[in-house]
C-alpha positions in Angstrom: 17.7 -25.0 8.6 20.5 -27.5 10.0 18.9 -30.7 8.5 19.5 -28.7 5.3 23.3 -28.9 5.5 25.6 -31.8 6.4 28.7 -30.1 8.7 28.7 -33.5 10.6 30.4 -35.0 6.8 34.5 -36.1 7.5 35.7 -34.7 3.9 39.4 -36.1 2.6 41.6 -33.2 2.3 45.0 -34.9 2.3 46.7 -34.4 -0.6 44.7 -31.9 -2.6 47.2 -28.7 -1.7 45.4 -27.9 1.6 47.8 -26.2 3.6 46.1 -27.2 6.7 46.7 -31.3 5.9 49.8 -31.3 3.5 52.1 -29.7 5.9 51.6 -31.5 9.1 54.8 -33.2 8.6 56.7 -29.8 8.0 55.1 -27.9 11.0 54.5 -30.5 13.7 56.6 -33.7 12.7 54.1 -36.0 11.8 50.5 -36.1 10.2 48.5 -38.5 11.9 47.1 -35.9 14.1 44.0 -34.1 13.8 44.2 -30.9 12.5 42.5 -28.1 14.3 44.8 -24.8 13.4 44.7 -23.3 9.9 41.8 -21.0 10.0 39.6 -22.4 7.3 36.5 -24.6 7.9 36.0 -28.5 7.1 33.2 -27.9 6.0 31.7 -28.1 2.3 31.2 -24.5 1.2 28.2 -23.1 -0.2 26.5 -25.2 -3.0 25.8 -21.9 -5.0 29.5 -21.6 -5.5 30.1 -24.6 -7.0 27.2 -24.1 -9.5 28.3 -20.4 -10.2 31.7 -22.0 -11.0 30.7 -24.7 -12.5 29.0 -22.4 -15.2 31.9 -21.1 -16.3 34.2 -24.2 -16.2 31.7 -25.4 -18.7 32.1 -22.9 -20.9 35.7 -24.0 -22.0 37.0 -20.5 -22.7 39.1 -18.8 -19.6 40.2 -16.0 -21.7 41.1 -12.3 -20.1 37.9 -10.9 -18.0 36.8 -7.5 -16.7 35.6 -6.9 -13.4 32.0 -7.8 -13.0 30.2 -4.0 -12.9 27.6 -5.6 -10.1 30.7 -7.1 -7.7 30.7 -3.8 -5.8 27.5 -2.9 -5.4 26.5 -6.5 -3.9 29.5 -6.4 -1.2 27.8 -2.7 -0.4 24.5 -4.4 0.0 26.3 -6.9 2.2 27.8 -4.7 4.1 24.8 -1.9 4.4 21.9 -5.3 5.2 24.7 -7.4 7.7 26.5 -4.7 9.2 24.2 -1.4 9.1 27.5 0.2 7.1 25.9 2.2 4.4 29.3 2.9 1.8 29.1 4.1 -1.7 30.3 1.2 -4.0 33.3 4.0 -5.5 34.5 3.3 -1.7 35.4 -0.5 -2.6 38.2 -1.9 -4.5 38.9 -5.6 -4.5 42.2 -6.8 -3.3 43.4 -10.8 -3.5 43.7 -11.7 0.0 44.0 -9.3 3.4 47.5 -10.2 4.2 48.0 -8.5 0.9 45.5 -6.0 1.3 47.7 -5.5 4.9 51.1 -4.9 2.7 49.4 -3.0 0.0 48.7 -0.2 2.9 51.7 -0.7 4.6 54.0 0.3 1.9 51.9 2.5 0.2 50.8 4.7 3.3 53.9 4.4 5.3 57.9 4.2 4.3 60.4 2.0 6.3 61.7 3.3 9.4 57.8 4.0 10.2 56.2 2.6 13.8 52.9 0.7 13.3 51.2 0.3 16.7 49.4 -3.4 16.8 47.2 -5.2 19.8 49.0 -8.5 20.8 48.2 -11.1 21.1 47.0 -11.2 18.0 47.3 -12.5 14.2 50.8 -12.9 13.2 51.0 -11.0 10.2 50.4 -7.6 11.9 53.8 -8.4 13.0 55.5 -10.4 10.2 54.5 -7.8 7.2 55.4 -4.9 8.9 58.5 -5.8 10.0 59.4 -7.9 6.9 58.8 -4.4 5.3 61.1 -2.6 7.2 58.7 -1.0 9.5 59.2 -1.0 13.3 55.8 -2.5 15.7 55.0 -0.7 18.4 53.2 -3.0 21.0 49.6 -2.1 22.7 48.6 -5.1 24.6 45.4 -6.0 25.1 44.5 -5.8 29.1 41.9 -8.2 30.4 40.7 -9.0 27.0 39.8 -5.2 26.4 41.6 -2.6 24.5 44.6 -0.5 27.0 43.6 2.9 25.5 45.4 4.8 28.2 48.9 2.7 27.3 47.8 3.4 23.7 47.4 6.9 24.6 51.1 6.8 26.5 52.8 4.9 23.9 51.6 7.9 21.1 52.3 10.1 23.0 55.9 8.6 23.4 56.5 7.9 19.7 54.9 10.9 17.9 56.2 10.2 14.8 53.7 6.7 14.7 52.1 6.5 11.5 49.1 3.5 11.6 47.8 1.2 14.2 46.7 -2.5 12.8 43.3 -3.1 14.4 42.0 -6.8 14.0 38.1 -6.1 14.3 36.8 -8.9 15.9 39.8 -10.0 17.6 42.1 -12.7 16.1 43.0 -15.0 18.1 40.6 -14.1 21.3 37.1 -13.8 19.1 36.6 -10.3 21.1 34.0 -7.8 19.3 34.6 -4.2 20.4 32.1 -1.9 21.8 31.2 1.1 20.4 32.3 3.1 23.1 35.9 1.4 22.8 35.8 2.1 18.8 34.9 5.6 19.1 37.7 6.0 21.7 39.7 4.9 19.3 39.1 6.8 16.7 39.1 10.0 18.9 42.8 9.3 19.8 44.1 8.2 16.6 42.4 11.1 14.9 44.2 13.7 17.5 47.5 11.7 17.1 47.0 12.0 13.1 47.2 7.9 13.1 46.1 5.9 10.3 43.7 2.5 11.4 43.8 -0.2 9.0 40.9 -2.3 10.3 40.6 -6.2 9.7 37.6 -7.0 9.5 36.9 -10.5 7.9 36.0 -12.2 10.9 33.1 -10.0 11.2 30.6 -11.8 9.5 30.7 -14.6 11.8 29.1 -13.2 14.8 27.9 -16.0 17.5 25.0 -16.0 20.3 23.5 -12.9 18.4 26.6 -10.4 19.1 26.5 -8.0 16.2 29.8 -6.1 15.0 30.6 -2.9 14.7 32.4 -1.6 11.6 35.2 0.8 12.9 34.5 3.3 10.1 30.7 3.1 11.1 31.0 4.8 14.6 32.1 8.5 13.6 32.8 10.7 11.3 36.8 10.9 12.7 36.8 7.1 12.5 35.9 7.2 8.8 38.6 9.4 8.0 41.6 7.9 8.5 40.2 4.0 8.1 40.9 1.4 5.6 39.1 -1.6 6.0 39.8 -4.8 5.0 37.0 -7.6 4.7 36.4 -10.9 2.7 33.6 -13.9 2.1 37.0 -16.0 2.7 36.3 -17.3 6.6 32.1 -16.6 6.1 32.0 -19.0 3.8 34.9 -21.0 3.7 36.3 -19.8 0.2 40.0 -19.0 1.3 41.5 -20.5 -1.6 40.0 -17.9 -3.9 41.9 -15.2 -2.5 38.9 -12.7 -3.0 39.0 -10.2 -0.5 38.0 -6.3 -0.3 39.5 -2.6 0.9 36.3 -0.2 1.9 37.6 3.4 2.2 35.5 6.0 2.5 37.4 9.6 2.6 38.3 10.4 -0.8 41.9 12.2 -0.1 42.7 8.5 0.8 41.4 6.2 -1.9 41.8 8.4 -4.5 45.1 8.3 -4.5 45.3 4.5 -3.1 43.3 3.4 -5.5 45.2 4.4 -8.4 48.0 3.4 -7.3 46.6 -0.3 -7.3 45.0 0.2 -10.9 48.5 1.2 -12.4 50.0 -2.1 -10.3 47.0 -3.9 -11.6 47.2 -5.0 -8.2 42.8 -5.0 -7.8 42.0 -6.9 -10.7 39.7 -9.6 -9.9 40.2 -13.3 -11.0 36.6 -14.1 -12.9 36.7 -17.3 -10.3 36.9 -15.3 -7.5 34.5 -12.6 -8.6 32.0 -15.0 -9.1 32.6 -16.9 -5.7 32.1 -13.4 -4.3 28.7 -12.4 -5.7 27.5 -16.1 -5.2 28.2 -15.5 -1.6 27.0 -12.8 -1.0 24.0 -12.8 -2.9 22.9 -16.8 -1.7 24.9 -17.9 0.5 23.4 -16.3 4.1 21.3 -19.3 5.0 24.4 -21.9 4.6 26.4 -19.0 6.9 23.7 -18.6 9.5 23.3 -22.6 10.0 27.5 -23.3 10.0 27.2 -20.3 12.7 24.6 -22.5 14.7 26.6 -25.5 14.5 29.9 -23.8 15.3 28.3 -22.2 18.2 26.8 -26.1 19.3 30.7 -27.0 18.4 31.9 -24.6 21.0 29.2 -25.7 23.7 30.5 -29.1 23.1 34.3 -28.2 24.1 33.5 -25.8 26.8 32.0 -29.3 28.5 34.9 -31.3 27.2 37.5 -28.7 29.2 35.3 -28.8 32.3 36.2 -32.0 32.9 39.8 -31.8 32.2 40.8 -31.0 36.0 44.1 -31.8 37.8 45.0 -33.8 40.5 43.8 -30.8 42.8 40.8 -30.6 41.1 41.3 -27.3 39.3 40.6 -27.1 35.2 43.5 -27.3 33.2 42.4 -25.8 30.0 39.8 -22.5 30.5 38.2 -21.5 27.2 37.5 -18.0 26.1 34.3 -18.3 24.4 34.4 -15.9 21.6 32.1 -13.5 20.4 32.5 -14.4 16.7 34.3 -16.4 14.7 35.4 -20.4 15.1 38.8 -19.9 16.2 38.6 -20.8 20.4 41.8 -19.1 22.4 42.4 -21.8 24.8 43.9 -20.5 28.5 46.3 -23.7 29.2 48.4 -21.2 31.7 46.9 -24.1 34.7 48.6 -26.9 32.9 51.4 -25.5 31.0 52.2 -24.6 35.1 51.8 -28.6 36.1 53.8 -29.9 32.9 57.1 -27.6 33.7 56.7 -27.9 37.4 56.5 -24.2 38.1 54.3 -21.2 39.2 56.7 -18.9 36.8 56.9 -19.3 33.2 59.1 -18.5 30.3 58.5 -18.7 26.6 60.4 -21.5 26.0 57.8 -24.0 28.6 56.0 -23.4 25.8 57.0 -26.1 24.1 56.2 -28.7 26.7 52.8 -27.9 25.8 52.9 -28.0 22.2 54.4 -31.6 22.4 51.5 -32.2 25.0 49.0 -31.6 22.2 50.4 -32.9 19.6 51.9 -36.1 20.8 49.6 -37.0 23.9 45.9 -35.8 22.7 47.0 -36.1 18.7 45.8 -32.5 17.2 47.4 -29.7 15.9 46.7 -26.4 17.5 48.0 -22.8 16.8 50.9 -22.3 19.5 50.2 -19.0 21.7 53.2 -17.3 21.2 53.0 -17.4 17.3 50.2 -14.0 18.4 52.6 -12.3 20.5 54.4 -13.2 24.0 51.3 -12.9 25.8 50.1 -15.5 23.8 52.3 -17.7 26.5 50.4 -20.3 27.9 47.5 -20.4 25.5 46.6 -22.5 22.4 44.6 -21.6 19.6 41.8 -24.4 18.2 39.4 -23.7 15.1 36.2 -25.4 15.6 34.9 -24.6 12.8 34.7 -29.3 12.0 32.5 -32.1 12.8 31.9 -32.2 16.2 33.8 -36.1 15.8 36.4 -34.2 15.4 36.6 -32.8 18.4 36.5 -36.0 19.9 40.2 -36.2 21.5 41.0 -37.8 24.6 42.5 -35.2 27.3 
């Protein structure tokens, strides 16, 4: 199945809108580094898409379209066949990226002043949206890589008047997939604190080394009651730029309401490109997904033996990889040499800078700072290795 698809290909991005290339200068000062951050792939993305669009380009009209009637009922197949998450297709409604999908909820289910508990590290919008929006974040940190239910537990109990918890389902940036046992768990407290979860879930189709993940909706009846789920094709098969992402909400005193709400905004109207992109996905694009998986996992393999022997003048590793669970995004523990490059044990967010400059002026690539996720994220880079493996080629 690999022979079939060439991920090994160096594509020319520069200077065709790619945020990842065209603002090297802005973000790291110069842009003749490699560029392992933005979390999309370098890789060319399905062929079926391109035909599918290619269809319509050729028909020279782009007037006003309607939403395809068979877009919902192929991300329900999707999601029943990939994820064992059987969901009427009246519990879908399409929304243009999850960051938006993220504010949509946020304003429409919660006012300002409201606490929103999030799991830091993690993605920087489950800060930046809800406080941009005039909400205050509540802080649950992750412990050991694992959910703290008990300081979850604490921290509700403490601020009753919480009204949502962001849960990033697998985890972004650490690639963790929660058990069931730590999703139910979940739910249960949530449920008895009246908490709403809004799951993110577009990493999930990316599952490595046969890991399977678990919808949170999925795992009880509670769970599906106060859930909205966000998912997307986006980082499955490398269709970002299309913006076509998804809201799955399954108890109807929620998406009744919520879902009007975004008709009368016409905020869940489609774009006919990104409808189409969709359903080509979905519907054709699993064998591309399953060998980009292989090659990402091969990718990571490749790295892991890279960090190994990275080692210090005492013969310890400098740079420990998490290996994640799913996804291409590789959370990179560089607490051993972030502690040799400011010369002590104890350290403070602002050493984190010594080893941003260390990556991007002494090994040339452009990594996702740690502390952009959170203050735990001190010490730690993020690298997507979702490229060809000579691109991962630095000298440490």
């Amino acid at each position: 199945m690999e022979n079939k698809y060439n991920f090994d290909e160096i594509l020319n991005r520069k200077g065709t809108y790619s945020y990842k290339y065209d603002t090297l200068t802005k973000y790291f000062g110069r842009d003749d580094i490699t560029p392992l951050w933005v979390a999309d792939m370098e890789f060319r993305s399905p062929s079926c898409i391109k035909e599918v669009l290619q269809q319509y380009i050729d028909s020279d009209v782009y007037g006003y379209n309607v939403e395809p009637s068979e877009l919902k009922p192929i991300i329900a197949y999707w999601l029943e066949k990939e994820h064992s998450w059987k969901v009427h297709s009246d519990s879908i409604v399409f929304i243009a990226g999850i960051v938006r999908g993220i504010g949509y909820v946020i304003n429409y289910f919660t006012k300002p002043g409201d606490k929103i508990v999030i799991q830091s590290p993690v993605y920087h919008p489950f800060t930046n949206v809800p406080q941009g929006n005039g909400r205050i974040v509540l802080r649950n940190p992750l412990k050991d890589h694992k959910m703290d239910l008990d300081h979850l537990e604490k921290l509700l109990n403490e601020n009753p008047d919480t009204k949502m918890i962001i849960l990033c389902n697998p985890h972004n940036p650490g690639g963790y997939m929660w058990t069931r046992e730590e999703l139910i768990s979940l739910a249960e407290i949530c449920y008895s604190h009246q908490v709403l979860v809004l799951s993110d879930e577009i990493h999930s189709d990316l599952a490595l080394w046969g890991n399977k993940n678990i919808p949170f909706a999925s795992v009880s009846q509670k769970a599906a009651d106060i859930c909205i789920t966000l998912g997307a094709p986006s980082k499955t098969f490398n269709i970002p730029g299309f913006a076509a992402s998804f809201a799955v909400v399954t108890n109807l005193s929620l998406s009744k309401p919520f879902f009007d709400w975004l008709e009368i905004n016409e905020l869940c109207c489609p774009c006919i490109v990104a409808s189409l992109a969709m359903m080509a996905a979905y519907t054709k694009g699993k064998p591309w997904r399953d060998a980009a998986v292989k090659y990402i996992e091969d990718n990571i393999f490749y790295l892991e033996d890279k960090f190994t022997n990275f080692k210090g003048k005492d013969g310890k590793q400098m740079i420990l990889p998490i290996r994640p669970q799913s996804s291409y995004l590789v959370w990179l523990d560089c607490r051993p040499l972030l502690k040799v490059l400011a010369g002590k044990e104890a350290l403070e967010i602002e050493d984190q800078s010594l080893l941003e400059d260390f990556f991007i002026n002494k090994v040339g690539i452009a990594l996702n700072s740690g502390i952009m996720f959170g203050d735990e994220g001190l010490g730690f880079m993020r690298l997507n290795a979702a490229c060809p493996r000579s691109m991962l080629d630095f000298n440490l």
